[in-house]
C-alpha positions as CSV (number, residue, x, y, z in Angstrom):
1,X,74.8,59.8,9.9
2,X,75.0,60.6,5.9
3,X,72.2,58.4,5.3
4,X,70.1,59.7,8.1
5,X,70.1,62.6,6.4
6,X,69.5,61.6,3.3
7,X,66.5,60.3,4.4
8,X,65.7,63.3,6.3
9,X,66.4,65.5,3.1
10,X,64.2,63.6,1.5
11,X,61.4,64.1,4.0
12,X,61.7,67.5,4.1
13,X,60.6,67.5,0.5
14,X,57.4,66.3,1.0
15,X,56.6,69.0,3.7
16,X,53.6,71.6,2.1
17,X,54.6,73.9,4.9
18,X,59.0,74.1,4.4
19,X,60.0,76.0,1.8
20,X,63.6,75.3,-0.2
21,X,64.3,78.6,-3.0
22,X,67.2,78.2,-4.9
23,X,68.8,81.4,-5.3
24,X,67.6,82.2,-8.9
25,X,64.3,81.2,-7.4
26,X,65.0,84.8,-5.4
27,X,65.6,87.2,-8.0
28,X,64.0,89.3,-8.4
29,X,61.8,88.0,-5.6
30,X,60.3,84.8,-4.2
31,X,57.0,84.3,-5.0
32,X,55.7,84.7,-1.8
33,X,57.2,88.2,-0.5
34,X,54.4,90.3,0.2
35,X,51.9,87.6,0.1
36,X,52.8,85.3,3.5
37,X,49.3,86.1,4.9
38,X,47.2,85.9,2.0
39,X,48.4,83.2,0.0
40,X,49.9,80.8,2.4
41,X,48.7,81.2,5.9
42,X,45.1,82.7,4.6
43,X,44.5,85.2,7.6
44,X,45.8,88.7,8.2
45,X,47.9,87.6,11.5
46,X,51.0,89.2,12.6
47,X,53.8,87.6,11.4
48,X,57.0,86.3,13.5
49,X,59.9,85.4,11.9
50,X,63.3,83.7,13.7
51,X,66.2,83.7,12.0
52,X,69.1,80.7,12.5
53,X,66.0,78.6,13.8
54,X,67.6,75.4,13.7
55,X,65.1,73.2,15.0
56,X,62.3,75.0,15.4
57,X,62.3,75.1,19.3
58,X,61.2,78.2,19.6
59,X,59.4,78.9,16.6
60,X,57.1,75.6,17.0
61,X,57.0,76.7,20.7
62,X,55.4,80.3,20.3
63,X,53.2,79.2,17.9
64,X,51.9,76.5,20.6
65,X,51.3,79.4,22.6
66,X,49.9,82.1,20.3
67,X,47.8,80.3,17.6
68,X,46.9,84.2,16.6
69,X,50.0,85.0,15.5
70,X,52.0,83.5,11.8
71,X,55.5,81.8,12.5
72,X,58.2,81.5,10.6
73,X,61.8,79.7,11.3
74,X,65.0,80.0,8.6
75,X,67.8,78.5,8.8
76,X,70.2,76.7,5.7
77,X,70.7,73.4,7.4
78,X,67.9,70.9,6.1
79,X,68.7,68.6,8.7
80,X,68.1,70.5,11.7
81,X,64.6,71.9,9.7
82,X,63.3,68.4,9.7
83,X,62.6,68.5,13.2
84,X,60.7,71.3,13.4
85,X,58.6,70.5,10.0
86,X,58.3,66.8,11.4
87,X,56.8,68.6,14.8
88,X,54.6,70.4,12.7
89,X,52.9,67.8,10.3
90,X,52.6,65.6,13.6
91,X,50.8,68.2,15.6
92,X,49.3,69.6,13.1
93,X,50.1,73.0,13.9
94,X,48.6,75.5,10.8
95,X,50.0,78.8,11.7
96,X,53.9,77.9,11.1
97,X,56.5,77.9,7.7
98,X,60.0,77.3,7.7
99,X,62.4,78.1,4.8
100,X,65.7,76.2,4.3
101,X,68.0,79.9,3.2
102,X,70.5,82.2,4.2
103,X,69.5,85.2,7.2
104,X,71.2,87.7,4.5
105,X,68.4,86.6,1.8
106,X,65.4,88.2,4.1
107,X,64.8,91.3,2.0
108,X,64.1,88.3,-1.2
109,X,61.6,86.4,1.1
110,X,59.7,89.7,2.6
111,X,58.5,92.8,1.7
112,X,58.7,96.0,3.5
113,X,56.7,95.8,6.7
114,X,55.5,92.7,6.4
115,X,57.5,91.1,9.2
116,X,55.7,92.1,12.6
117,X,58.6,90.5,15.0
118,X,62.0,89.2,14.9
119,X,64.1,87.1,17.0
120,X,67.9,85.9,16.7
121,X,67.9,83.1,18.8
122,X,71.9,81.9,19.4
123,X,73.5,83.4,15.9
124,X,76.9,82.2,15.4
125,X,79.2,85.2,17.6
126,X,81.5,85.5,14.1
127,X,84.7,85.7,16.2
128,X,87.0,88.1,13.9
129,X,84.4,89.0,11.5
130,X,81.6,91.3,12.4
131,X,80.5,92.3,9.2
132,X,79.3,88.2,9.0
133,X,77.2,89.1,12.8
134,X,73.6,88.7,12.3
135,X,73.4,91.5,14.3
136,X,76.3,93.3,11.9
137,X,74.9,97.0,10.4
138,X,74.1,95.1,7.2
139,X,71.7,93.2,8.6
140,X,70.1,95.1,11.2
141,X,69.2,97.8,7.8
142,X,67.8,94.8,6.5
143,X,65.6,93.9,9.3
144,X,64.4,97.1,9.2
145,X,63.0,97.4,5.9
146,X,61.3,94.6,6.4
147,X,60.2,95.2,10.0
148,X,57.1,97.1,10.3
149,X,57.4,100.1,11.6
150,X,57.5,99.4,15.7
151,X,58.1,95.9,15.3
152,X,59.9,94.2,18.2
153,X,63.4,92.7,18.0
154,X,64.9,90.5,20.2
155,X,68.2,88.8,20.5
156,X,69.2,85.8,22.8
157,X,72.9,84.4,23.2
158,X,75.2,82.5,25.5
159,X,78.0,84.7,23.8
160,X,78.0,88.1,25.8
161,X,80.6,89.5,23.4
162,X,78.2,89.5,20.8
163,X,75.7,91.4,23.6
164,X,77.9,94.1,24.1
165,X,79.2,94.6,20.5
166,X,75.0,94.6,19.5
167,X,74.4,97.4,21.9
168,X,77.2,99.1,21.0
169,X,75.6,99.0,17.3
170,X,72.4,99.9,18.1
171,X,73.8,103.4,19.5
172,X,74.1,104.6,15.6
173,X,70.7,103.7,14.0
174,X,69.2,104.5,16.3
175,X,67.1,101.8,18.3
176,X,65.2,101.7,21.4
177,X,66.2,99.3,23.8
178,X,63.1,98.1,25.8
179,X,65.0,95.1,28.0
180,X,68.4,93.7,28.5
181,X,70.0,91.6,31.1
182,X,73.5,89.7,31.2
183,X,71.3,86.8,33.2
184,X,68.1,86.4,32.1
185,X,67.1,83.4,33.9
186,X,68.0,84.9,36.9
187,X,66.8,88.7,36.5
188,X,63.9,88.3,34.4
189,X,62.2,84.3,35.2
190,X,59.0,85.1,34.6
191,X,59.4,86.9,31.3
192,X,57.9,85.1,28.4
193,X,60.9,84.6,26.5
194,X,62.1,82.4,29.2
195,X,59.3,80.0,29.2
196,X,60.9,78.6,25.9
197,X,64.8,76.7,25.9
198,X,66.2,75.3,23.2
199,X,68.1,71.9,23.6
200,X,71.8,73.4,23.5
201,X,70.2,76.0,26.0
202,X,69.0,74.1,29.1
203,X,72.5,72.1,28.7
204,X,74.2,75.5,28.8
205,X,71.8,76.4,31.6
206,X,72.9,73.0,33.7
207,X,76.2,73.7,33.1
208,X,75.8,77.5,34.8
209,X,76.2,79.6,31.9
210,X,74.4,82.8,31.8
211,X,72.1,83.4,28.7
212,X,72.1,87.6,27.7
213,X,69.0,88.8,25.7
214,X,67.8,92.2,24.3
215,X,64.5,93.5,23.4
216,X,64.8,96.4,20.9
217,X,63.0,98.2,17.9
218,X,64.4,100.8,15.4
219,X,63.4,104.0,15.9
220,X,61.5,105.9,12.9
């Protein structure tokens, strides 16, 4: 396994469209914040981000389906990333970047309003420690200063603790809800953010658990 990755890691290096900052490569900014569209995607497409993307499946997924739209997946595990980047170079899909770093580094990476969507796809629940909760006040202020104004949210879990203590959250920004369900697969089938599963996910699925997901943006 340790030399799998190895190779892997060294892989990933090679790959024009992952990105790997250190953290002095952040500060005071990375060189791209504010410049996604221009100098690395060159068009003025909205631009998705999904945070804690693991291995891509839903970032490489959307962008299959809406090649008029920018992707990008983060996560800090270079291992997982190499699937997705290794999807990429393969299918030679132009209109996705992933960047190996931390979900609490987003305000480095973007600048305000230049982030048209967000999704949380299964963020670690942080039993005991809410203040670590991607969806955590910290870093729902974050998300909004780099949202733009309007721009869509959406969260996706197995763990419906971390459902209920999110809309419990949401109460004191305040932020519009625009869709939740406890059972997605089973109230909502046909919405498009049930087109796409991610490995863990379908075995979850098989093994009856019920996914929760909310659709929200920050009110103004």
């Amino acid at each position: 396994m340790a030399k799998k990755k190895l190779i892997r890691f060294t892989e990933n290096i090679s790959f024009a469209h992952l990105f790997q900052p250190r953290y002095t490569d952040l500060k005071p900014a990375f060189w791209l914040k504010g410049r996604w569209r221009a100098d690395f995607f060159k068009n003025d497409h909205p631009i998705t981000l999904e945070l804690g993307c693991g291995k891509g499946e839903y970032t490489v997924g959307l962008a299959r389906k809406q090649g008029n739209r920018n992707y990008i997946g983060i996560d800090v595990k270079g291992a997982r990333l190499w699937r997705g980047c290794k999807t990429v170079e393969e299918e030679t899909i132009t209109n996705v970047a992933f960047i190996r770093s931390r979900a609490d580094h987003v305000e480095y990476l973007f600048d305000t309003g230049e982030v048209d969507e967000l999704w949380i796809t299964f963020p670690d629940p942080q039993p005991g420690k809410e203040r670590k909760r991607l969806t955590a006040p910290v870093f729902l202020n974050r998300y909004r200063r780099i949202l733009n104004p309007g721009g869509i949210v959406h969260l996706k879990t197995d763990d419906h603790q971390l459902f209920y203590y999110t809309k419990e959250i949401l109460k004191i920004f305040p932020a519009e809800i625009l869709l939740e369900t406890e059972d997605l697969y089973h109230q909502y089938p046909r919405e498009p953010v049930a087109t796409i599963q991610t490995y863990y996910e379908s075995i979850w699925l098989e093994q009856g658990k019920k996914i929760a997901y909310l659709r929200f943006r920050f009110n103004t």
